[in-house]
ZATI-602640 format. One record per residue (C-alpha): residue number from 1; chain; x, y, z. Coordinates in steps of 0.001 Angstrom, whole numbers, always signed. Layout:
<NUM,'A',<X,Y,Z>>;
...
This chain:
<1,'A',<-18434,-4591,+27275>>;
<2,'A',<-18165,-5186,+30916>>;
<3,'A',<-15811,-2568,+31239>>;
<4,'A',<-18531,-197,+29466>>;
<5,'A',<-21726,-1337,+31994>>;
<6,'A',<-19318,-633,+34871>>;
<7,'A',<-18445,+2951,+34263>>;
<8,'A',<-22371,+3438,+32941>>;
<9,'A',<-23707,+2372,+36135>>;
<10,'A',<-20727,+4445,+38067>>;
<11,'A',<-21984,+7647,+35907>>;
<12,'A',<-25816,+6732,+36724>>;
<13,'A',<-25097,+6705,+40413>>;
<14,'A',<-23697,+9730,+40281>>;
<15,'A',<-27169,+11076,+38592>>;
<16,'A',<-25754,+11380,+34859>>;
<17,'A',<-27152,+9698,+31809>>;
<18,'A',<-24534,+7239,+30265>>;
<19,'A',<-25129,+5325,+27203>>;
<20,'A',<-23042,+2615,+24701>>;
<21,'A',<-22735,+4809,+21641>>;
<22,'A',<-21485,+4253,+17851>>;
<23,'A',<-20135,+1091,+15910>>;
<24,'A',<-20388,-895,+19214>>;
<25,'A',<-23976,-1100,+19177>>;
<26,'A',<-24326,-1799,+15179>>;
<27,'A',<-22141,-4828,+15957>>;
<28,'A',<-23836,-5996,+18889>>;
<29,'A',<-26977,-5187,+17006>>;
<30,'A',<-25549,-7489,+13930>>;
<31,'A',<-24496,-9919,+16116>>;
<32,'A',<-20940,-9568,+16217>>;
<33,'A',<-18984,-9083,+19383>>;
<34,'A',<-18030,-5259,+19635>>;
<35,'A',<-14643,-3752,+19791>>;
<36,'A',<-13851,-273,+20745>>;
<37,'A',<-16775,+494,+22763>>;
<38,'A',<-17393,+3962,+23242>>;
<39,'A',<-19858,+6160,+26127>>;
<40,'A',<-21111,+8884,+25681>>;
<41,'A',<-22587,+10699,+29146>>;
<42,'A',<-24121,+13741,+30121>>;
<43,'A',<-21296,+14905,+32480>>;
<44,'A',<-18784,+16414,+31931>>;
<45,'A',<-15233,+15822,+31368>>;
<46,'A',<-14478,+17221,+34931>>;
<47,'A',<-17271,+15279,+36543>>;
<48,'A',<-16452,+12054,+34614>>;
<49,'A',<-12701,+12570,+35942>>;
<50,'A',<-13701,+12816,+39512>>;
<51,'A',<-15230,+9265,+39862>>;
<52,'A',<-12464,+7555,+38226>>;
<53,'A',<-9296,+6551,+40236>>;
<54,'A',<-7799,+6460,+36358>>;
<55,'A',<-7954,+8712,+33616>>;
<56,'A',<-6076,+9788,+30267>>;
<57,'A',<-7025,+13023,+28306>>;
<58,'A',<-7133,+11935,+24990>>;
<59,'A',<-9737,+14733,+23914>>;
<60,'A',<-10717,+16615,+26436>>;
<61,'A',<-10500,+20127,+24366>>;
<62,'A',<-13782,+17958,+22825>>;
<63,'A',<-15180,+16342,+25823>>;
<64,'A',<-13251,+13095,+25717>>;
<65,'A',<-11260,+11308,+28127>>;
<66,'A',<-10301,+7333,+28612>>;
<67,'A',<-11022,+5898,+31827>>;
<68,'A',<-8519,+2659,+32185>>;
<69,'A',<-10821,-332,+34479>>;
<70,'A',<-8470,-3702,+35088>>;
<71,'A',<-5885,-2343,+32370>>;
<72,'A',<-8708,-1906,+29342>>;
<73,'A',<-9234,+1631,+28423>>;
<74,'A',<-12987,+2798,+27641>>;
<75,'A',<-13600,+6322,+26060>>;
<76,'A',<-15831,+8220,+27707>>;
<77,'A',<-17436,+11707,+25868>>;
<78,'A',<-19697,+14587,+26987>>;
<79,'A',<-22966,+14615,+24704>>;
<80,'A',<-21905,+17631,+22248>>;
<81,'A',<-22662,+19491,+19485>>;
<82,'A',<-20035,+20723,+16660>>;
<83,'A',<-20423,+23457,+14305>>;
<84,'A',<-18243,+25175,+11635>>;
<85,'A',<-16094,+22500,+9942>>;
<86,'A',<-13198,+25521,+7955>>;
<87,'A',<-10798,+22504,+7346>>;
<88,'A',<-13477,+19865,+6412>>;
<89,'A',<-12376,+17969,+8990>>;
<90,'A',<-12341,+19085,+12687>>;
<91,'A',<-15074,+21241,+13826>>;
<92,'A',<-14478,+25115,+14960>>;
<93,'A',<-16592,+25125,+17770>>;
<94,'A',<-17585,+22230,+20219>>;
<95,'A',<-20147,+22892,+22805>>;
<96,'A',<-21967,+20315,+25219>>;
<97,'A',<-25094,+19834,+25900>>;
<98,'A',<-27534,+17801,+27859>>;
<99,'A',<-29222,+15628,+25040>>;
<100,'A',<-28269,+12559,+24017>>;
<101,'A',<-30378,+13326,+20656>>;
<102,'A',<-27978,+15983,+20179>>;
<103,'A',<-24969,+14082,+20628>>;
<104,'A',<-26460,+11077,+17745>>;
<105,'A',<-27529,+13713,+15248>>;
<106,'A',<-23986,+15092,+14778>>;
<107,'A',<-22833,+11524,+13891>>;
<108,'A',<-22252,+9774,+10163>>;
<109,'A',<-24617,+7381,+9607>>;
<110,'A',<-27585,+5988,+10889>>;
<111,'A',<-26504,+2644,+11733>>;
<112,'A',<-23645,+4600,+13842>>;
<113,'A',<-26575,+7085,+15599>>;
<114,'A',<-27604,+4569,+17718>>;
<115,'A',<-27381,+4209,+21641>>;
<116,'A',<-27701,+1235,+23860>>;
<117,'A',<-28216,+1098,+27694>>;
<118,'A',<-26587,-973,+30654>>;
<119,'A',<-29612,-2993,+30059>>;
<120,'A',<-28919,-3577,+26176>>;
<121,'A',<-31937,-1698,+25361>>;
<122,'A',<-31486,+282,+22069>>;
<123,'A',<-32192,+4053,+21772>>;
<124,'A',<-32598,+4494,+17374>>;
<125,'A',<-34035,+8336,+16713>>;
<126,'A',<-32943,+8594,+13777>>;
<127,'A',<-33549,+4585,+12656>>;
<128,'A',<-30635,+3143,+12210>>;
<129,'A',<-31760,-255,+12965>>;
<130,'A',<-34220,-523,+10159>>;
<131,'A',<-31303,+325,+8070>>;
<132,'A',<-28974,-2137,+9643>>;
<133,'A',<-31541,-4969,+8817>>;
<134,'A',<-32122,-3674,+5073>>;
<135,'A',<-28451,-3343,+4029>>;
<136,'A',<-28684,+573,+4042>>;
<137,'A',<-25590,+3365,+4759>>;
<138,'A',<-27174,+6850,+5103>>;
<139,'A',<-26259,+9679,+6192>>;
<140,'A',<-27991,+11517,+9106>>;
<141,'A',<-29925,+14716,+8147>>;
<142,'A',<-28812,+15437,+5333>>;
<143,'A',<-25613,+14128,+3428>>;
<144,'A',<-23951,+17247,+1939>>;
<145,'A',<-23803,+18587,+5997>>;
<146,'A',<-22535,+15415,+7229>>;
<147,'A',<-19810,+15318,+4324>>;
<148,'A',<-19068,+19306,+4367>>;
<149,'A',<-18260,+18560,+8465>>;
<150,'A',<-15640,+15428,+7486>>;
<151,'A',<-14576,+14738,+3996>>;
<152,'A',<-13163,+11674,+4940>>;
<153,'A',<-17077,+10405,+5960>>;
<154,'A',<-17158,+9594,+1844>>;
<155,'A',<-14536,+7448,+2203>>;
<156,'A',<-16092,+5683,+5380>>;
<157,'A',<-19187,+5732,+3629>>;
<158,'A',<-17526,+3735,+993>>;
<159,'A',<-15301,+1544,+2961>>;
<160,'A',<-18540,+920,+5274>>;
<161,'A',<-20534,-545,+1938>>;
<162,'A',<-17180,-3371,+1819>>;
<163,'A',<-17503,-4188,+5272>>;
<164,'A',<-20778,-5083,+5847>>;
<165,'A',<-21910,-5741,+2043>>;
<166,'A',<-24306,-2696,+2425>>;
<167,'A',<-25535,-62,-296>>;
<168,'A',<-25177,+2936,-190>>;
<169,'A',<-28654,+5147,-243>>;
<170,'A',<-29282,+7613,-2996>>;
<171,'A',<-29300,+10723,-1431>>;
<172,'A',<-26180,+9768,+392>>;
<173,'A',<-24153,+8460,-2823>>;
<174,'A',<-25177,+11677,-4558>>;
<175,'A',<-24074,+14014,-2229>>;
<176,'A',<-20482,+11839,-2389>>;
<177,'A',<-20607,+12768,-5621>>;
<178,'A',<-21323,+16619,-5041>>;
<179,'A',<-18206,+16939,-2318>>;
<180,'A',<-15691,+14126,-4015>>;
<181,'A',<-13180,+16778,-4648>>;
<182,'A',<-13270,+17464,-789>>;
<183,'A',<-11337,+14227,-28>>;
<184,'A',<-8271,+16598,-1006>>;
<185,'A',<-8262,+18375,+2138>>;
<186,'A',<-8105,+14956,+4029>>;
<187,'A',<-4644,+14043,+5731>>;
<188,'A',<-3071,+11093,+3697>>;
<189,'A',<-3033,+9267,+6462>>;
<190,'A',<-6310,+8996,+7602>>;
<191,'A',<-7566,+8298,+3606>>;
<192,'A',<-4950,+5484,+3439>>;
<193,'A',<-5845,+3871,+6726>>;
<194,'A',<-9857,+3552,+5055>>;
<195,'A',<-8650,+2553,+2135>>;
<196,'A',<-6379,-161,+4411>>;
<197,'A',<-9764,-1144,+5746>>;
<198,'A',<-11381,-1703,+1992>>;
<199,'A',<-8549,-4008,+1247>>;
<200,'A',<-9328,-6542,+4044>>;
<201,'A',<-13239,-6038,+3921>>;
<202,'A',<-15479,-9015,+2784>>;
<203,'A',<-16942,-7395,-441>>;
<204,'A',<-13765,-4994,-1075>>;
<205,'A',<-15286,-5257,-4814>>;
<206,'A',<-18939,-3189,-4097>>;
<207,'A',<-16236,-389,-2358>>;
<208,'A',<-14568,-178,-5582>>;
<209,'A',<-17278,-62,-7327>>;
<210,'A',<-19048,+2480,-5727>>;
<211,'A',<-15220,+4459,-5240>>;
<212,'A',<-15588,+4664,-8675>>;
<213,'A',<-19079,+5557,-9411>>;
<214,'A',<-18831,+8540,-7450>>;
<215,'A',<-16332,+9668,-9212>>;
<216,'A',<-14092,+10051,-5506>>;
<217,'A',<-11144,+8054,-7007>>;
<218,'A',<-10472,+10943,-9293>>;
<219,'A',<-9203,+13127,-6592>>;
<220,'A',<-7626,+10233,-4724>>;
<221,'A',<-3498,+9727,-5914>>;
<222,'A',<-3220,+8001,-9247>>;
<223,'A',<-6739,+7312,-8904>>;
<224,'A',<-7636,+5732,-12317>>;
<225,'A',<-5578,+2432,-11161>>;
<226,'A',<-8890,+1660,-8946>>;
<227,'A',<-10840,+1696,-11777>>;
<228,'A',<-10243,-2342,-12768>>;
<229,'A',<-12048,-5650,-12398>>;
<230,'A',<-11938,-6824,-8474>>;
<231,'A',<-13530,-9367,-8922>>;
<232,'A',<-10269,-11349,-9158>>;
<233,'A',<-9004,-10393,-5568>>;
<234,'A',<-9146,-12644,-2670>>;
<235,'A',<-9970,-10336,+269>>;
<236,'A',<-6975,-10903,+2913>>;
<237,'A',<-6468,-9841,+6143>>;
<238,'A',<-3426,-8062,+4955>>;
<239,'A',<-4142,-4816,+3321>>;
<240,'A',<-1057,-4748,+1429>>;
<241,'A',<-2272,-7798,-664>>;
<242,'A',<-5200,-5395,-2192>>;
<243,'A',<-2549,-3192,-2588>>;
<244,'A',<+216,-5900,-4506>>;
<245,'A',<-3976,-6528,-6423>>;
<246,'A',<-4004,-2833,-7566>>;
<247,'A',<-473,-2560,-8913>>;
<248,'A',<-58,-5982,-10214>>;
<249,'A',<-3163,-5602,-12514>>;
<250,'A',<-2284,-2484,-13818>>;
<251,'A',<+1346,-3509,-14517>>;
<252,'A',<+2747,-780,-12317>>;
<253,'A',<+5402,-307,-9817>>;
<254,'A',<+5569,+943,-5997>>;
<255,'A',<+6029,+4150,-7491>>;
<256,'A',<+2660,+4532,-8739>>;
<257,'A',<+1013,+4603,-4948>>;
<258,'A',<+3912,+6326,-3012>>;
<259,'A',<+1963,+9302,-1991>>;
<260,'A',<-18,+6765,+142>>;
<261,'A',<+2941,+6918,+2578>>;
<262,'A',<+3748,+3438,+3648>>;
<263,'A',<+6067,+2652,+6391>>;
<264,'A',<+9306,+1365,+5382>>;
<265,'A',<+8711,-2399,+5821>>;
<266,'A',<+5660,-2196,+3984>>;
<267,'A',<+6900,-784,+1079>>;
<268,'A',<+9540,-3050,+1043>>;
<269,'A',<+7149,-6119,+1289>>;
<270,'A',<+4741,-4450,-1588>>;
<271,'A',<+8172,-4462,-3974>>;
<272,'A',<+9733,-7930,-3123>>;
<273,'A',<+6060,-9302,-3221>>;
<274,'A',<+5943,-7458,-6831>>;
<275,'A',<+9434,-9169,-7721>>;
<276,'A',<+8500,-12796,-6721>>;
<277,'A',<+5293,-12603,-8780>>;
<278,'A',<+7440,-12032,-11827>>;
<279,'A',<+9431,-15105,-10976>>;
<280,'A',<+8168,-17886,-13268>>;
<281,'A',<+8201,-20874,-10650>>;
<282,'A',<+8876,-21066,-7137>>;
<283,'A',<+11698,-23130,-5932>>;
<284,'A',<+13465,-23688,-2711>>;
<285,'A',<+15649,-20968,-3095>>;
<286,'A',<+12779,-18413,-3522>>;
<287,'A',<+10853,-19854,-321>>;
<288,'A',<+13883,-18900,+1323>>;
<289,'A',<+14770,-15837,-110>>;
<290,'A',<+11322,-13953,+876>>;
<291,'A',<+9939,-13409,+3807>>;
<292,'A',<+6076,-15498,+4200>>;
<293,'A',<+4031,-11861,+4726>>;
<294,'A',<+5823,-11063,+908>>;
<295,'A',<+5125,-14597,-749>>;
<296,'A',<+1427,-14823,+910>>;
<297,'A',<+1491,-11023,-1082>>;
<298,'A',<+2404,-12031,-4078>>;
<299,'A',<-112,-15008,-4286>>;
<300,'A',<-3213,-12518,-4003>>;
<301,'A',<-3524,-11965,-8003>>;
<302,'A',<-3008,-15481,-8873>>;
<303,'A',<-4990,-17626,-7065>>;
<304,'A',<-1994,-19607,-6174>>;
<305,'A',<-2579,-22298,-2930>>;
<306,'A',<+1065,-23365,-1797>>;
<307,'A',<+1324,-23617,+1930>>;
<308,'A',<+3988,-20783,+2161>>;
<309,'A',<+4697,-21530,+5959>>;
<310,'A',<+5224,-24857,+5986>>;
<311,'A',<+7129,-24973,+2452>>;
<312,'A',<+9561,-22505,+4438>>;
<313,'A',<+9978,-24540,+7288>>;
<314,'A',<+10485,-27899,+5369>>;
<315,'A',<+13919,-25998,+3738>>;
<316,'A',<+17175,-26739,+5360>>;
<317,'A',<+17959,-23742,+7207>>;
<318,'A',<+15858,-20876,+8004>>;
<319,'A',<+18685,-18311,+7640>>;
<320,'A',<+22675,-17541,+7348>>;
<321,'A',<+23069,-18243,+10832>>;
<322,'A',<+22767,-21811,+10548>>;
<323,'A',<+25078,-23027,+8347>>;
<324,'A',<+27400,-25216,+9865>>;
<325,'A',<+30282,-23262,+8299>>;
<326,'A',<+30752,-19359,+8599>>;
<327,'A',<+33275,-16730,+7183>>;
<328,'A',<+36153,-17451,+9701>>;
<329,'A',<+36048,-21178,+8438>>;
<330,'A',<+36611,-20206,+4893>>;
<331,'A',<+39075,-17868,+5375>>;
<332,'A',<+41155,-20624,+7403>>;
<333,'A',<+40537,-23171,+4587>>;
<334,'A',<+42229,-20489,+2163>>;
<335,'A',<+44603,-18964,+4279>>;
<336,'A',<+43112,-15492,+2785>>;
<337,'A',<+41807,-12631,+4596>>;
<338,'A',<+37902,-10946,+4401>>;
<339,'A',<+37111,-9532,+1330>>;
<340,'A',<+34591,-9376,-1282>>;
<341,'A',<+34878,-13069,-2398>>;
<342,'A',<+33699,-14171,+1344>>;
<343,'A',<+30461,-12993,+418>>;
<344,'A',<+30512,-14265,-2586>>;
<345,'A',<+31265,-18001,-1180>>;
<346,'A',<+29356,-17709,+1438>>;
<347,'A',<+26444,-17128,-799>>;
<348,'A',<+27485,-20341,-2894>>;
<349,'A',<+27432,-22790,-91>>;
<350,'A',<+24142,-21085,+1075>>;
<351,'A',<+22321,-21528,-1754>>;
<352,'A',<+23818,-24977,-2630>>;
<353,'A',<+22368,-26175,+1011>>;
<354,'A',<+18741,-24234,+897>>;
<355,'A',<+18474,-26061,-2978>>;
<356,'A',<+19406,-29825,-1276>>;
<357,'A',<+22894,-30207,-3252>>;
<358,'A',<+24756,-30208,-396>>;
<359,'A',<+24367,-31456,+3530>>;
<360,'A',<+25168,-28887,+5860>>;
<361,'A',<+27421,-30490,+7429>>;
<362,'A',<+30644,-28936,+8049>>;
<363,'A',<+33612,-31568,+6649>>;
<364,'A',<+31063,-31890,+3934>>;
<365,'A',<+31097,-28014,+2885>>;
<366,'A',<+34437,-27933,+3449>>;
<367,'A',<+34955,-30584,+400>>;
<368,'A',<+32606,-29110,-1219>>;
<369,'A',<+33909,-25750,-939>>;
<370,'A',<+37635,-26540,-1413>>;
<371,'A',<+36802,-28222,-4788>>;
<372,'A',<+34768,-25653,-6135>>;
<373,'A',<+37219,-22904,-5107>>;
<374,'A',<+39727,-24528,-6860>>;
<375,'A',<+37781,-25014,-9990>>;
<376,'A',<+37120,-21318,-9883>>;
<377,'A',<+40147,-19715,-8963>>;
């Protein structure tokens, strides 16, 4: 926030208005310390360039730039209007203007369309704070125009009722209803990082719920998997564990949610997580054989408690690398060369350390190893 006041007093010298805007002010107002603060001013991109020794143009075909203060970037943006909304998403036409009024009454929701001074004095046309203190998400103006100009504003709608335990208003959850089928026209990408955002929420069970009863999962990819019992689900502050929730209590695999387009790791972590909760006790072997992000996964549907981290670091070796006997040692014992079976062995004597039947300790595996070669060759 001090990063904020600085550039609003630099833009008041200069005789422009300059205001904290957005989701900063509903958590300051809630008593939570804001991230991502955001101006909004009434000069323009130009002007707000000029009295910065550093600037990035993240937006400035729609008034926004990023002035970096002391390394810590602050987005600054012209008050604006927006108008004509073809791809339900970005607006046609962008014009500024000199009214801060203006500039809140093209925003989401009320408790978003709020302002706040240098002097944390709030500026609420459109009251957003009475709605902040009774629980409320609605739209400004009216909902269908808010929704027709971003589809995705359902979704935030939604994700918004999670995240601060909120309802959503009548007139707004109706006209979610009206435009559901809009979501389609939303990237993937941007409906997957909401629904990211629902899985990590504190009350990811009223987003469901309300995901459901306006009927906005049915456009969403195999949709009807939402429609189950969260009441089960410990929120986490990984998303993929609502994720490894949603396939685990329908019975289905990765499959199911690929359209959701997960990185590589992730999906990886969502199918080993899926495999070790099929595994009917953990042992040593298992602690070792997944990674802690995919066993901390896989513990989200079953209200299991083991400490995953320090079960892991109690085990004998962390990895491969520390056995005290490697490939070239086991070819020497045997006088063979690499091949298949030095995987094979190698595995053996790893496994037979991580599980505590034998020391790693090199003369040790070498008995061990020699004997048991013998007995199966």
């Amino acid at each position: 926030m001090k990063q904020a006041k600085q550039i609003i007093a630099r833009l008041k010298e200069a005789g422009f208005e300059a205001y904290m805007v957005g989701g900063a002010v509903r958590d300051y107002l809630r008593g939570s310390v804001p991230h991502d603060i955001d101006v909004a001013t009434s000069a323009s991109p130009e002007q707000v360039k000029a009295l910065f020794e550093r600037s990035i143009d993240t937006g400035i075909e729609h008034g926004t730039v990023m002035i970096l203060i002391e390394g810590q970037g602050t987005e600054v943006t012209t008050f604006r209007t927006e108008s004509g909304y073809s791809d339900n998403r970005r607006p046609d036409k962008v014009e500024f203007v000199n009214s801060l009024q203006e500039d809140l009454k093209r925003r989401d929701f009320t408790i978003n369309s709020m302002a706040m001074t240098e002097q944390m004095e709030i500026i609420d046309p459109f009251g957003g704070k009475e709605d902040l203190s009774a629980g409320i998400i609605r739209a400004v103006g009216v909902p269908q125009e808010r929704f027709a100009e971003d589809a995705l504003r359902m979704l935030r709608a939604i994700r918004f009722s999670g995240q601060l335990n909120f309802h959503i208003e009548p007139a707004t959850k109706q006209a979610i209803i009206e435009h559901a089928e809009k979501i389609q026209s939303v990237a993937m990408e941007r409906i997957k990082a909401e629904l990211d955002k629902v899985m990590v929420s504190a009350a990811p069970d009223i987003s469901m719920r309300y995901l459901n009863e306006t009927c906005l999962n049915r456009f969403l990819p195999s949709g009807g998997l939402f429609e189950l019992d969260w009441s089960g689900y410990t929120t986490s502050k990984d998303p993929l564990s609502g994720w490894f929730y949603l396939l685990h209590q329908n019975g289905e695999t990765f499959g199911a949610i690929r359209e959701y387009r997960f990185s590589n790791q992730d999906k990886k972590d969502l199918q080993r997580a899926l495999e070790a909760s099929r595994l009917p006790f953990w042992d040593d072997w298992v602690y070792y054989s997944f990674t802690e992000r995919q066993l901390m996964i896989a513990q989200a549907a079953s209200h299991k408690t083991q400490a995953v981290k320090e079960r892991q670091q109690a085990l004998p070796i962390q990895s491969k690398s520390e056995l005290a006997a490697n490939g070239r040692d086991l070819m020497e014992w045997t006088g063979k060369k690499a091949g298949a079976w030095l995987k094979e062995w190698t595995l053996h004597i790893e496994k037979a350390v991580v599980e505590r039947r034998l020391a790693n300790d090199k003369e040790r595996i070498k008995d061990w190893f020699i004997d048991e070669y013998h007995r199966h060759t």
